[in-house]
mmCIF file of the N, C-alpha and C atoms, coordinates in Angstrom:
data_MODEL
# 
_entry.id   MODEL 
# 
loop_
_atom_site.group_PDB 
_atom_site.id 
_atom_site.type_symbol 
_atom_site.label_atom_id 
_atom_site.label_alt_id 
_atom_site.label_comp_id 
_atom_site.label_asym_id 
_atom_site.label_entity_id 
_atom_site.label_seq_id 
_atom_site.pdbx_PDB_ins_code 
_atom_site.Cartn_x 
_atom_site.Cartn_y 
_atom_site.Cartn_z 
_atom_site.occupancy 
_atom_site.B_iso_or_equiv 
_atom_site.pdbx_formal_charge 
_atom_site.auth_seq_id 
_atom_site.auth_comp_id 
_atom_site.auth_asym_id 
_atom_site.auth_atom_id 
_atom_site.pdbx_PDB_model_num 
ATOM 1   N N  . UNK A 1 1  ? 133.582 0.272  169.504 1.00 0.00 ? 1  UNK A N  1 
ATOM 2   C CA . UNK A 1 1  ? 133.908 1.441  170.299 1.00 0.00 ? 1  UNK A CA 1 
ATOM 3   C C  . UNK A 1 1  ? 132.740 1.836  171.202 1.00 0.00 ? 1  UNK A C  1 
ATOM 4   N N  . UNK A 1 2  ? 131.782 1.654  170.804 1.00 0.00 ? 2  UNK A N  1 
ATOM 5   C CA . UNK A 1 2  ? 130.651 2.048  171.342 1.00 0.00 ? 2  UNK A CA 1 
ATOM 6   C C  . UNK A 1 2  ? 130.154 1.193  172.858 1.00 0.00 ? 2  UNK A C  1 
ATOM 7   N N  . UNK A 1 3  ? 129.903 -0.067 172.342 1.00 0.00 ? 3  UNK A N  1 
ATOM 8   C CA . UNK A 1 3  ? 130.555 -0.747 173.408 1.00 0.00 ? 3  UNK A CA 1 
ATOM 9   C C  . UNK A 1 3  ? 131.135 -0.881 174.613 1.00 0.00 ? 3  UNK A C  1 
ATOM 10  N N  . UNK A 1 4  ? 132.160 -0.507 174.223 1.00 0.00 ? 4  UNK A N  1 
ATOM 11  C CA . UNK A 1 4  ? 133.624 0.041  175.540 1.00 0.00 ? 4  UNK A CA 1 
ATOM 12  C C  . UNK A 1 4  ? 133.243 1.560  176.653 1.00 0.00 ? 4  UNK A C  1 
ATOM 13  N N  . UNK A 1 5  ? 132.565 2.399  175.549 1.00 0.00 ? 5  UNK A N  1 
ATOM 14  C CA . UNK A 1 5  ? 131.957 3.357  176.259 1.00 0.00 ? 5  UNK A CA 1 
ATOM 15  C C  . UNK A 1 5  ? 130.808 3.147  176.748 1.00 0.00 ? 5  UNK A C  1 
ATOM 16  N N  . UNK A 1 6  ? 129.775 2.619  176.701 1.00 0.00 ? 6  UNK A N  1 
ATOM 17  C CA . UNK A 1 6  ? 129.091 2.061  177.447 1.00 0.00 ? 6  UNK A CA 1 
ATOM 18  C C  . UNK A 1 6  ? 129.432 0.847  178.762 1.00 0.00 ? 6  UNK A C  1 
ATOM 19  N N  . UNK A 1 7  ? 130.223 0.699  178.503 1.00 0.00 ? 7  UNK A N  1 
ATOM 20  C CA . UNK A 1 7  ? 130.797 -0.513 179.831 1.00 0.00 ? 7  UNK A CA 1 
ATOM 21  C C  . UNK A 1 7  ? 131.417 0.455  180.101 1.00 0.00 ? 7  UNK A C  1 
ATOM 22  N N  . UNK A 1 8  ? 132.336 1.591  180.171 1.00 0.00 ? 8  UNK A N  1 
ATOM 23  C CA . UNK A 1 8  ? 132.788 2.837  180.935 1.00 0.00 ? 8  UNK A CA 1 
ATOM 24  C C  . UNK A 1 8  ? 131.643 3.569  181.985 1.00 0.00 ? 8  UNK A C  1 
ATOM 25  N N  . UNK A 1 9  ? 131.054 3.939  181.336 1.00 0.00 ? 9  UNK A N  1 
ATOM 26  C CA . UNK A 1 9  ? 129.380 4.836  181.538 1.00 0.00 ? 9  UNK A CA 1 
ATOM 27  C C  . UNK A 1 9  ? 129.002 3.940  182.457 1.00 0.00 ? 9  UNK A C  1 
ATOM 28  N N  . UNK A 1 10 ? 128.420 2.805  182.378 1.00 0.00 ? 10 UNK A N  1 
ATOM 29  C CA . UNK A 1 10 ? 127.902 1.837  182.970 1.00 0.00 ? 10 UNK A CA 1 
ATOM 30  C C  . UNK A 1 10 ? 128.873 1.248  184.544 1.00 0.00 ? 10 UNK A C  1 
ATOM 31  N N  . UNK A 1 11 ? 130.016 1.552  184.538 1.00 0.00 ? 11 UNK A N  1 
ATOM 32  C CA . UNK A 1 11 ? 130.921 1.487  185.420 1.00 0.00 ? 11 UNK A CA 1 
ATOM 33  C C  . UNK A 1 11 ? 130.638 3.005  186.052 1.00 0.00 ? 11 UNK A C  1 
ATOM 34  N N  . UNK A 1 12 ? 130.518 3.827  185.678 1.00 0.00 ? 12 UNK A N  1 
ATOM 35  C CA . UNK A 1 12 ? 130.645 4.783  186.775 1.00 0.00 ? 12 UNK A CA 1 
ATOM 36  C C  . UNK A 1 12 ? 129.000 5.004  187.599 1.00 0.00 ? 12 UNK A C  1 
ATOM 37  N N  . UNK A 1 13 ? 127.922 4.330  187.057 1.00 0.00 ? 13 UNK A N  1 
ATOM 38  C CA . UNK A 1 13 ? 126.763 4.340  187.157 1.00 0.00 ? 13 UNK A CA 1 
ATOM 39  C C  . UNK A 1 13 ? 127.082 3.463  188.996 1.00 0.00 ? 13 UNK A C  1 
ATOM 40  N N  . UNK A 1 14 ? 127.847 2.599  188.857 1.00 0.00 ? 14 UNK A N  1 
ATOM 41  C CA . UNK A 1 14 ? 127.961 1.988  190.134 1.00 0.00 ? 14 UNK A CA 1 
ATOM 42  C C  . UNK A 1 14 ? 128.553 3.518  191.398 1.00 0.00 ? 14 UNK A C  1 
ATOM 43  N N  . UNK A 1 15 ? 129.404 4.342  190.795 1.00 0.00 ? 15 UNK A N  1 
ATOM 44  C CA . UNK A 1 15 ? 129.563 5.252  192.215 1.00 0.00 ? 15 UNK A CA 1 
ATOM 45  C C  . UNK A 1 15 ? 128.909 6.136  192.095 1.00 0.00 ? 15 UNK A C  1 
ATOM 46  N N  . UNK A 1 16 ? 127.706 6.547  191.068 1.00 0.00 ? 16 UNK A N  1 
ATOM 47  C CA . UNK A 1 16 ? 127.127 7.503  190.687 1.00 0.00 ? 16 UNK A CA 1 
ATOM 48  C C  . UNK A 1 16 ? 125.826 7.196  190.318 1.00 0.00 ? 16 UNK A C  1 
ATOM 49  N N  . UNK A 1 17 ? 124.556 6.578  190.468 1.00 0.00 ? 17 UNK A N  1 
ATOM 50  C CA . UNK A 1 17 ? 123.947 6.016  189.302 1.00 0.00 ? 17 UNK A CA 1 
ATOM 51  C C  . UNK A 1 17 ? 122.854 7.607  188.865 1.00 0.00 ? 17 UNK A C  1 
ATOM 52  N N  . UNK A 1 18 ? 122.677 7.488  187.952 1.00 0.00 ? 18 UNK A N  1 
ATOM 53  C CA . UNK A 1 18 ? 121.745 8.621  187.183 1.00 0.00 ? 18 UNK A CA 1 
ATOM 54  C C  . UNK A 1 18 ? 120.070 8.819  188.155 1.00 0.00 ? 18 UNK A C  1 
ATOM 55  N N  . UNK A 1 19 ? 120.037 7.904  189.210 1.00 0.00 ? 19 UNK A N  1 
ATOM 56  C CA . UNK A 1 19 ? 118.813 8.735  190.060 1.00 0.00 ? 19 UNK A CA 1 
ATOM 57  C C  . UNK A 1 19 ? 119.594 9.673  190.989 1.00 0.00 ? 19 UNK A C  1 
ATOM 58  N N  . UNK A 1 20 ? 120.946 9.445  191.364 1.00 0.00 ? 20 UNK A N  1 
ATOM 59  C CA . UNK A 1 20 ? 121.276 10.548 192.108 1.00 0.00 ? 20 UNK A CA 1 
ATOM 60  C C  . UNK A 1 20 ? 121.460 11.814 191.912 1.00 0.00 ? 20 UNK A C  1 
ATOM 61  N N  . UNK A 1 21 ? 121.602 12.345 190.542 1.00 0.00 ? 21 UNK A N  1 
ATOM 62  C CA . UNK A 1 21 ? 121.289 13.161 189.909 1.00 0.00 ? 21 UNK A CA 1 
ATOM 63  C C  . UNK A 1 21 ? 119.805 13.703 189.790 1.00 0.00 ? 21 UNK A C  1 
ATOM 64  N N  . UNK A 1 22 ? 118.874 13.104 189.133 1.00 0.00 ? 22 UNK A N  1 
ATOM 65  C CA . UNK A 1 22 ? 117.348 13.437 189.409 1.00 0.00 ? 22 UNK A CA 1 
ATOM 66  C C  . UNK A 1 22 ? 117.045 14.081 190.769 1.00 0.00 ? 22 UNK A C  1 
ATOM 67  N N  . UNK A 1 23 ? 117.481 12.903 191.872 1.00 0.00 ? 23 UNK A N  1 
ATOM 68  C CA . UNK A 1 23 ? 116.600 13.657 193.200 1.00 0.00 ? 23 UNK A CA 1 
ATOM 69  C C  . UNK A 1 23 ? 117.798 14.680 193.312 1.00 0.00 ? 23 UNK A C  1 
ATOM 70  N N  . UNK A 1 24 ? 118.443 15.450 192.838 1.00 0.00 ? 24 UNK A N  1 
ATOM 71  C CA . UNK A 1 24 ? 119.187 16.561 193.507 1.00 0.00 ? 24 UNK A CA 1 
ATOM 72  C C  . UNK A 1 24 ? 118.909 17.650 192.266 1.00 0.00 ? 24 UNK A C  1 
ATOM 73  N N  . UNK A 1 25 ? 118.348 16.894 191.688 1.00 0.00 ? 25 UNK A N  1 
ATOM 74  C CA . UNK A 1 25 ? 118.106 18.176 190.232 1.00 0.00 ? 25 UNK A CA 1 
ATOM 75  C C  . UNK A 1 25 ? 119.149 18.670 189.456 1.00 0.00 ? 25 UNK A C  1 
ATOM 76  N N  . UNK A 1 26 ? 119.984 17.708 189.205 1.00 0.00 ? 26 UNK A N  1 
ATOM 77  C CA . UNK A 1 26 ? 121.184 18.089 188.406 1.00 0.00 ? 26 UNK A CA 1 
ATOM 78  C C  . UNK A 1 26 ? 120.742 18.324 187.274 1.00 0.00 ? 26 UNK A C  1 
ATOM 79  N N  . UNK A 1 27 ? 121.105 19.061 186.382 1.00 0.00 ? 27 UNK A N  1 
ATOM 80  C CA . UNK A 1 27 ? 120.857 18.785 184.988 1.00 0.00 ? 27 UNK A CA 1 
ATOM 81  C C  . UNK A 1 27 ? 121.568 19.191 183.731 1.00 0.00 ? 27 UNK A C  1 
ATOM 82  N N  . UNK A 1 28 ? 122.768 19.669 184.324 1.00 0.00 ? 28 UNK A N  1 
ATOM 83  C CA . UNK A 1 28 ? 124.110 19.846 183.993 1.00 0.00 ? 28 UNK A CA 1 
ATOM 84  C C  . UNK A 1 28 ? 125.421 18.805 184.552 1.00 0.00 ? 28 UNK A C  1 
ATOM 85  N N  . UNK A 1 29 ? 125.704 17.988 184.068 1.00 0.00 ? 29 UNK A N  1 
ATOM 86  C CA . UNK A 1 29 ? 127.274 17.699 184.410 1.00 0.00 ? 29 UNK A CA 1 
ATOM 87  C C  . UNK A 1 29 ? 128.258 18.000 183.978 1.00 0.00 ? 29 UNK A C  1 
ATOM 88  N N  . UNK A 1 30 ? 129.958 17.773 184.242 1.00 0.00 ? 30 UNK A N  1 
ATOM 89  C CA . UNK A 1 30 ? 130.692 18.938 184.072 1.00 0.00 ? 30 UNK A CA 1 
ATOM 90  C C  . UNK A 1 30 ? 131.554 17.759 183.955 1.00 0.00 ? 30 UNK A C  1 
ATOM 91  N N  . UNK A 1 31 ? 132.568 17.957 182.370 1.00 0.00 ? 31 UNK A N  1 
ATOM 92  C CA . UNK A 1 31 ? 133.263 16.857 182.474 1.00 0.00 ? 31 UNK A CA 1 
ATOM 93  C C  . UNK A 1 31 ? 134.639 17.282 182.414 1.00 0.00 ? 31 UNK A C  1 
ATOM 94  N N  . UNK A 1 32 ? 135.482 16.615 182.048 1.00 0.00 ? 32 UNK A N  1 
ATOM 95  C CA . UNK A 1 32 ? 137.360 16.943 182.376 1.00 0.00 ? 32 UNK A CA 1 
ATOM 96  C C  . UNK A 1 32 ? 137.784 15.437 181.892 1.00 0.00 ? 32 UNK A C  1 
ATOM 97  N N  . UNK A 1 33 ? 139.070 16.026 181.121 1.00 0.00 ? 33 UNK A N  1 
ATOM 98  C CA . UNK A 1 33 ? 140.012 14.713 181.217 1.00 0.00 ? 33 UNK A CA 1 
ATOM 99  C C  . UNK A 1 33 ? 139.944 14.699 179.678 1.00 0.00 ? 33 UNK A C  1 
ATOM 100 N N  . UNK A 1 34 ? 141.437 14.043 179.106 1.00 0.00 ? 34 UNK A N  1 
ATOM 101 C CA . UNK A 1 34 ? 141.088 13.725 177.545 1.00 0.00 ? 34 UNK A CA 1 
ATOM 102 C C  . UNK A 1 34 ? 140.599 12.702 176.747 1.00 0.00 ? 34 UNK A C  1 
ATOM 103 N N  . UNK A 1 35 ? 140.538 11.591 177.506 1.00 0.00 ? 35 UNK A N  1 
ATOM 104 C CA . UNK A 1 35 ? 139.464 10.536 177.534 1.00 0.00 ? 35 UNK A CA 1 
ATOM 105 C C  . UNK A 1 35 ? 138.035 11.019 177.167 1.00 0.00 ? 35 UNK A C  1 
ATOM 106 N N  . UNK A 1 36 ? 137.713 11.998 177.834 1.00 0.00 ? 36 UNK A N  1 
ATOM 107 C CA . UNK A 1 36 ? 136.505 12.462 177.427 1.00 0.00 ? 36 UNK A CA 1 
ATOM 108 C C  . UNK A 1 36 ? 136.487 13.276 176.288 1.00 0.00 ? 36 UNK A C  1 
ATOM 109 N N  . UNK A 1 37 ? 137.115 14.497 176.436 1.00 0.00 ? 37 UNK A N  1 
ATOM 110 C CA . UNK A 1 37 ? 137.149 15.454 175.278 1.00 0.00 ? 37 UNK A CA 1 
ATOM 111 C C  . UNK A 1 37 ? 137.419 15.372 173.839 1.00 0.00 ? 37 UNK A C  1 
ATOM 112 N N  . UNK A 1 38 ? 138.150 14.095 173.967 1.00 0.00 ? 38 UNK A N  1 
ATOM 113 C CA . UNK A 1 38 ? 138.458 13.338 172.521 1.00 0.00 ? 38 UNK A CA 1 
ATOM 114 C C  . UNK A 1 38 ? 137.645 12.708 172.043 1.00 0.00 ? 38 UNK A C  1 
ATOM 115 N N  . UNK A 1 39 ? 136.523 11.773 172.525 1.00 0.00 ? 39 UNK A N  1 
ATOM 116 C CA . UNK A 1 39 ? 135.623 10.764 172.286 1.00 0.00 ? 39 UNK A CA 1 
ATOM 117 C C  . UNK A 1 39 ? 134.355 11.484 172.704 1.00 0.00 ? 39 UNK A C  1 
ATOM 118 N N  . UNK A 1 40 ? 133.707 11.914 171.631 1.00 0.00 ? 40 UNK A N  1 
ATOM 119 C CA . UNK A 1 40 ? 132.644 11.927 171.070 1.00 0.00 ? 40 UNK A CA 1 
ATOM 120 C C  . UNK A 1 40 ? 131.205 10.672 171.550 1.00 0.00 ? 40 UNK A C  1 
ATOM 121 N N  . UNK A 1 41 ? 131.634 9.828  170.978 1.00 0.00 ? 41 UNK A N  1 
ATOM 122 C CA . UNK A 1 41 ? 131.045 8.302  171.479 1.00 0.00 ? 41 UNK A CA 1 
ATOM 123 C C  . UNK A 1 41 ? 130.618 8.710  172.923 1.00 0.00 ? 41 UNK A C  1 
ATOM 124 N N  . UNK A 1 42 ? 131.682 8.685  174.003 1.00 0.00 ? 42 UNK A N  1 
ATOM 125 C CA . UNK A 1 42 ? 131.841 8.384  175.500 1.00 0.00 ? 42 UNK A CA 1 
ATOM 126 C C  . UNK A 1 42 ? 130.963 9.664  175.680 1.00 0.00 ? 42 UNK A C  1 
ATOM 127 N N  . UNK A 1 43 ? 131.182 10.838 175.329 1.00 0.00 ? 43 UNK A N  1 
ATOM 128 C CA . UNK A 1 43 ? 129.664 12.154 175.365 1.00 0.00 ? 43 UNK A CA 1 
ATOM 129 C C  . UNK A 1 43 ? 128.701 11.553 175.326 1.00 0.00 ? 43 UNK A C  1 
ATOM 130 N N  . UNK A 1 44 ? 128.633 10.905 173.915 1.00 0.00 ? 44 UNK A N  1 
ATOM 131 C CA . UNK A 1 44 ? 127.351 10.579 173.804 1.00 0.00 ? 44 UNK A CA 1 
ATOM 132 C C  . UNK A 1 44 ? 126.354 9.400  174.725 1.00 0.00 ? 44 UNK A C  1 
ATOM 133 N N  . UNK A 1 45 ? 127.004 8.853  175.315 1.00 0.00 ? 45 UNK A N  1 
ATOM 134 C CA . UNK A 1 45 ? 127.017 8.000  176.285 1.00 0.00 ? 45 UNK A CA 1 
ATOM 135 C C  . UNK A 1 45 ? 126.523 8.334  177.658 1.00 0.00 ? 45 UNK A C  1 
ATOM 136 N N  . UNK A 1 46 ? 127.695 8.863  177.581 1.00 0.00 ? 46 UNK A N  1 
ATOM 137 C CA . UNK A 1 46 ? 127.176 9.800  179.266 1.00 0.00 ? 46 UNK A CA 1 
ATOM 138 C C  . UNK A 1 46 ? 125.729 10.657 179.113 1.00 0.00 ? 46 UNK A C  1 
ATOM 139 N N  . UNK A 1 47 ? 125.607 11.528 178.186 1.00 0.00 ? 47 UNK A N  1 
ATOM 140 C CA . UNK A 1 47 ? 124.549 11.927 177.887 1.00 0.00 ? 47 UNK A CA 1 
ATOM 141 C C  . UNK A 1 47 ? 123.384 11.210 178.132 1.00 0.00 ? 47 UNK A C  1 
ATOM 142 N N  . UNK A 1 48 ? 123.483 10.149 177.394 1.00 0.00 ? 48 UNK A N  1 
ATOM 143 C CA . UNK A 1 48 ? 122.267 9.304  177.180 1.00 0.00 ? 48 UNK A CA 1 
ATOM 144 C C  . UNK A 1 48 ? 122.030 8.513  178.101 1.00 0.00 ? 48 UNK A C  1 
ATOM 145 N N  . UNK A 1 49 ? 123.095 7.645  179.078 1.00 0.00 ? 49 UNK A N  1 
ATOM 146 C CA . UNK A 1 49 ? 123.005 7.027  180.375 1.00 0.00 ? 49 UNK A CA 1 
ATOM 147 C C  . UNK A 1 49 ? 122.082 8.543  181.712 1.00 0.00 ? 49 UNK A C  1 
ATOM 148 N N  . UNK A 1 50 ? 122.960 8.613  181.774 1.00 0.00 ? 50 UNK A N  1 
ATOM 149 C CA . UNK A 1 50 ? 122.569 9.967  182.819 1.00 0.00 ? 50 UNK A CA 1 
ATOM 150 C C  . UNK A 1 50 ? 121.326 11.013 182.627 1.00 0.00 ? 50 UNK A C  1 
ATOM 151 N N  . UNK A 1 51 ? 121.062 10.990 181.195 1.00 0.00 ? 51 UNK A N  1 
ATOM 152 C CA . UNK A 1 51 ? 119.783 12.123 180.880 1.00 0.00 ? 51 UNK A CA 1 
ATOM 153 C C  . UNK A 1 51 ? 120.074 13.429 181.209 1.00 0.00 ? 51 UNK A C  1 
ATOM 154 N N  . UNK A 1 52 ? 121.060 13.865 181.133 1.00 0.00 ? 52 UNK A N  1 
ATOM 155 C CA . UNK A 1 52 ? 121.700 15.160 181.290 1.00 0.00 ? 52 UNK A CA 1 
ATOM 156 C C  . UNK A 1 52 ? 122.314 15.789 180.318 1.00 0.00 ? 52 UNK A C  1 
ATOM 157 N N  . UNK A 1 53 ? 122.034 17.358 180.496 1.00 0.00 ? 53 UNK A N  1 
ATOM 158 C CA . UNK A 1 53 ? 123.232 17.948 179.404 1.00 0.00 ? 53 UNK A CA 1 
ATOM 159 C C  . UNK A 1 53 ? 125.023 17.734 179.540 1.00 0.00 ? 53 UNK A C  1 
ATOM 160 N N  . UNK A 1 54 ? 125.815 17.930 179.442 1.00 0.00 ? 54 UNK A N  1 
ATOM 161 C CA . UNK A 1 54 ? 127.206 17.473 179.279 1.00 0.00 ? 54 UNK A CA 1 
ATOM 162 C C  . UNK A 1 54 ? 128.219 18.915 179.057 1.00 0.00 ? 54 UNK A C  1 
ATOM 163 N N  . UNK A 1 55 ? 128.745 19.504 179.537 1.00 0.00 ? 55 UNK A N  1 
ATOM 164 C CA . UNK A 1 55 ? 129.530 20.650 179.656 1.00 0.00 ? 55 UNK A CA 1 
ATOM 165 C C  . UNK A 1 55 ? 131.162 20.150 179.438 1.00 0.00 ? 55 UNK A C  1 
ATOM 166 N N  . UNK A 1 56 ? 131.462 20.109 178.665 1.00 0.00 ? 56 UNK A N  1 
ATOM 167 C CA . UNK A 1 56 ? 133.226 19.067 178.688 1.00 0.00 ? 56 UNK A CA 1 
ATOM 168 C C  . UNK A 1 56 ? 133.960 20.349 178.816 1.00 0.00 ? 56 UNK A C  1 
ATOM 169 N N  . UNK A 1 57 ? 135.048 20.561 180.091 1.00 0.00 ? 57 UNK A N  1 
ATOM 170 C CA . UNK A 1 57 ? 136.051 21.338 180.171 1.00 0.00 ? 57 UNK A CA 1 
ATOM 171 C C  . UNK A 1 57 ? 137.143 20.627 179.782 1.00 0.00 ? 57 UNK A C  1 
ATOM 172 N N  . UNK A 1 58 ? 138.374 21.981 178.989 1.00 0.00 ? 58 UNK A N  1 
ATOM 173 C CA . UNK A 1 58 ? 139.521 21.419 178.682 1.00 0.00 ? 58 UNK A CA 1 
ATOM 174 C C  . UNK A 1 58 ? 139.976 21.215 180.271 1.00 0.00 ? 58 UNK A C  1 
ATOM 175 N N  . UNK A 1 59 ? 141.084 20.162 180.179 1.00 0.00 ? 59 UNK A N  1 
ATOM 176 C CA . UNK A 1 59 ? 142.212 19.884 181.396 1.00 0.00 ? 59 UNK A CA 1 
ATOM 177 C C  . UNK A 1 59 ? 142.291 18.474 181.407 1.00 0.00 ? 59 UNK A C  1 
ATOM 178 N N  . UNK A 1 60 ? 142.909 18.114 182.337 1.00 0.00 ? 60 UNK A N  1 
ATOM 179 C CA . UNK A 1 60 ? 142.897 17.464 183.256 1.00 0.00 ? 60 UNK A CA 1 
ATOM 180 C C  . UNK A 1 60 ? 142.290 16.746 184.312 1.00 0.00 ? 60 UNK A C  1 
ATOM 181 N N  . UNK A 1 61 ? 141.810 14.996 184.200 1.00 0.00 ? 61 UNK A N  1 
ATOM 182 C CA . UNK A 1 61 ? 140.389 14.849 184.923 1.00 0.00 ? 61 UNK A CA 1 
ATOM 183 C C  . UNK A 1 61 ? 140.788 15.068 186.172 1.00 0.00 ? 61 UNK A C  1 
ATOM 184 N N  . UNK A 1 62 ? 142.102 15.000 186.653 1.00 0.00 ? 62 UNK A N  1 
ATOM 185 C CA . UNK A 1 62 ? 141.844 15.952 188.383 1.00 0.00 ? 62 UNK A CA 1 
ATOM 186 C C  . UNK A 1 62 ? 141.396 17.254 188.718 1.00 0.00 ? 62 UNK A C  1 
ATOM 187 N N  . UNK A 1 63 ? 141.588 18.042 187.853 1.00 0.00 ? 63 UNK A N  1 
ATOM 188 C CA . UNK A 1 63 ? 140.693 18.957 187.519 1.00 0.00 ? 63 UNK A CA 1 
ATOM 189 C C  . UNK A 1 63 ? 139.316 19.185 187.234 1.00 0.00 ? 63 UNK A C  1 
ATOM 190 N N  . UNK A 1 64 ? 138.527 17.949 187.438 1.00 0.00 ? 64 UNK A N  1 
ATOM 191 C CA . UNK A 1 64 ? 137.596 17.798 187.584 1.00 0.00 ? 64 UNK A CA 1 
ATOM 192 C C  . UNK A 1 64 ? 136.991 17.098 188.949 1.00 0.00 ? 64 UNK A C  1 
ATOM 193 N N  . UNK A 1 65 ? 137.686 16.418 189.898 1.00 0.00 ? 65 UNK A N  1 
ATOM 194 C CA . UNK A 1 65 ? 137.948 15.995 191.291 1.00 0.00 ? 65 UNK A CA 1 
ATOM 195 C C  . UNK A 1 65 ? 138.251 17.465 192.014 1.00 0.00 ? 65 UNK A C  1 
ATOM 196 N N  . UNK A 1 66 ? 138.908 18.043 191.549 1.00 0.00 ? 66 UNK A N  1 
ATOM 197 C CA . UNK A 1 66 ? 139.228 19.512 192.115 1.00 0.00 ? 66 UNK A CA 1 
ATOM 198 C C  . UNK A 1 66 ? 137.589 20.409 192.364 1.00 0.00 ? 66 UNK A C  1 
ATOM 199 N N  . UNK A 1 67 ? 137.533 20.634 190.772 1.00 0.00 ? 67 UNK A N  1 
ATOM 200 C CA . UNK A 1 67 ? 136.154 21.190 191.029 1.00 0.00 ? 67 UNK A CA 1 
ATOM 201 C C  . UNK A 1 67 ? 134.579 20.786 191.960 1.00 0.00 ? 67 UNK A C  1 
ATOM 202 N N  . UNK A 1 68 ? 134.908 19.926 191.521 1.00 0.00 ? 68 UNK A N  1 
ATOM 203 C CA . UNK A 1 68 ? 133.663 18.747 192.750 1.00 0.00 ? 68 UNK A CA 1 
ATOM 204 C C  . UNK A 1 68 ? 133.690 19.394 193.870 1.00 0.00 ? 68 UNK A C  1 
ATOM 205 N N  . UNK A 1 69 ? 135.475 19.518 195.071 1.00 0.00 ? 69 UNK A N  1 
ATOM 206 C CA . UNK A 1 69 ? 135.904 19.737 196.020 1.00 0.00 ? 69 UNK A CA 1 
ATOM 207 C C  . UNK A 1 69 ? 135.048 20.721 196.521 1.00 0.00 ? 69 UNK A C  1 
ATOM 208 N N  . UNK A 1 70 ? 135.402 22.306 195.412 1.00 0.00 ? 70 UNK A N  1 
ATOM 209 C CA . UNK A 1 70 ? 135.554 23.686 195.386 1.00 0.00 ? 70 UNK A CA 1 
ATOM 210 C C  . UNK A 1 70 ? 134.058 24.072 195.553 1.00 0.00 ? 70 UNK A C  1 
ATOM 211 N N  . UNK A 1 71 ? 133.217 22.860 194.895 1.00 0.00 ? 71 UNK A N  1 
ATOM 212 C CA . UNK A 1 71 ? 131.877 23.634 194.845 1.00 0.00 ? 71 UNK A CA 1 
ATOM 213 C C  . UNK A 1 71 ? 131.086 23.173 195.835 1.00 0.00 ? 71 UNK A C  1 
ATOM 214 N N  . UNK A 1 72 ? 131.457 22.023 196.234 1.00 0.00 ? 72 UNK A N  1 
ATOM 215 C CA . UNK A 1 72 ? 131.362 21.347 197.573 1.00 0.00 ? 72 UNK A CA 1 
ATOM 216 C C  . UNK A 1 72 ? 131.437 21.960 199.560 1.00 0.00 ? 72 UNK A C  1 
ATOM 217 N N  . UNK A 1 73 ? 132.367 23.223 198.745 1.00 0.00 ? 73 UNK A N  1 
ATOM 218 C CA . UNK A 1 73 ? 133.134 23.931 199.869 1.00 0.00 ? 73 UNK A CA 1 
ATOM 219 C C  . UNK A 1 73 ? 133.841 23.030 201.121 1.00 0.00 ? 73 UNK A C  1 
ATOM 220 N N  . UNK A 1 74 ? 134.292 22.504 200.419 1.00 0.00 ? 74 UNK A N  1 
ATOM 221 C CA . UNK A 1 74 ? 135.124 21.534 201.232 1.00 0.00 ? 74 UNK A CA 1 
ATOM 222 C C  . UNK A 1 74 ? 136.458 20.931 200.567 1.00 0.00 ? 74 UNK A C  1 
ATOM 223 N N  . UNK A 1 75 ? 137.791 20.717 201.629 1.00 0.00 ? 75 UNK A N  1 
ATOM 224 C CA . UNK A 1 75 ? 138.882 20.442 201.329 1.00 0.00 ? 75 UNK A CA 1 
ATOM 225 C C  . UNK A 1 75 ? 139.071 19.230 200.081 1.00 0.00 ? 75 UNK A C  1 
ATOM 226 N N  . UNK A 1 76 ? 140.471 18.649 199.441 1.00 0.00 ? 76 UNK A N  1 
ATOM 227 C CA . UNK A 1 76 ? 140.249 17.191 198.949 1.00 0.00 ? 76 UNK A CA 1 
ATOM 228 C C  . UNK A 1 76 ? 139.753 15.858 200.306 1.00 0.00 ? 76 UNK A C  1 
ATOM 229 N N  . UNK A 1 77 ? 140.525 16.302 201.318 1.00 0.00 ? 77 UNK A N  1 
ATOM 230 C CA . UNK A 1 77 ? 140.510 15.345 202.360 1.00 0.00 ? 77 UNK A CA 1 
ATOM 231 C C  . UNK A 1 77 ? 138.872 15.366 202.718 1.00 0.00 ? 77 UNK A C  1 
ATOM 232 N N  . UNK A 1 78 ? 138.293 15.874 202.632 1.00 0.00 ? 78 UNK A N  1 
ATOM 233 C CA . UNK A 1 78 ? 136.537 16.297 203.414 1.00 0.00 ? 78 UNK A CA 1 
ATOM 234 C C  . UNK A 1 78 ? 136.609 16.469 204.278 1.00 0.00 ? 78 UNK A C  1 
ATOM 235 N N  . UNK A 1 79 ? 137.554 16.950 204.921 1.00 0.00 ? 79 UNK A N  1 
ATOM 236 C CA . UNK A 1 79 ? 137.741 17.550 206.915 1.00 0.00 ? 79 UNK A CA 1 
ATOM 237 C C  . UNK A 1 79 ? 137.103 18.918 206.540 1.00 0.00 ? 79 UNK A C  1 
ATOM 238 N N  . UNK A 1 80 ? 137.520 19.575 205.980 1.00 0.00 ? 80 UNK A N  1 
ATOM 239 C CA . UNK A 1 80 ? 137.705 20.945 205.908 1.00 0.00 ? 80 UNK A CA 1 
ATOM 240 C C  . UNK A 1 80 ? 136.211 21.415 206.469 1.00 0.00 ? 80 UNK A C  1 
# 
């Protein structure tokens, strides 16, 4: 299991990798979806890939594409 979440983690490192976080000073990420909220493991993962704290909201991971948008101040499309 552990494994699988790490080749997950490690897959999103390609549209995300954990220095883009550093130079912007993240140090909170914000998660969504039940993939996540269920698996423990995949927290722990992300955690430990990324070097960040981990905030898991209940929902829906478009609900987490949503929020990105909102705080972004910008539409889904990015015209806005």
């Amino acid at each position: 299991m552990r494994g699988i979440c790490q080749g997950i983690v490690t897959n999103l490192t390609d549209f995300m990798h954990p220095d883009d976080l550093k130079l912007r000073k993240i140090k909170t990420m914000i998660g969504t979806g039940s993939a996540l909220t269920r698996n423990p493991v995949l927290q722990e993962e992300l955690r430990r890939i990324y070097g960040v704290d981990l905030n898991i909201k209940t929902g829906d991971a478009a609900n987490g594409v949503a929020l990105y948008f909102v705080r972004k101040g910008r539409g889904p499309s990015g015209y806005n």
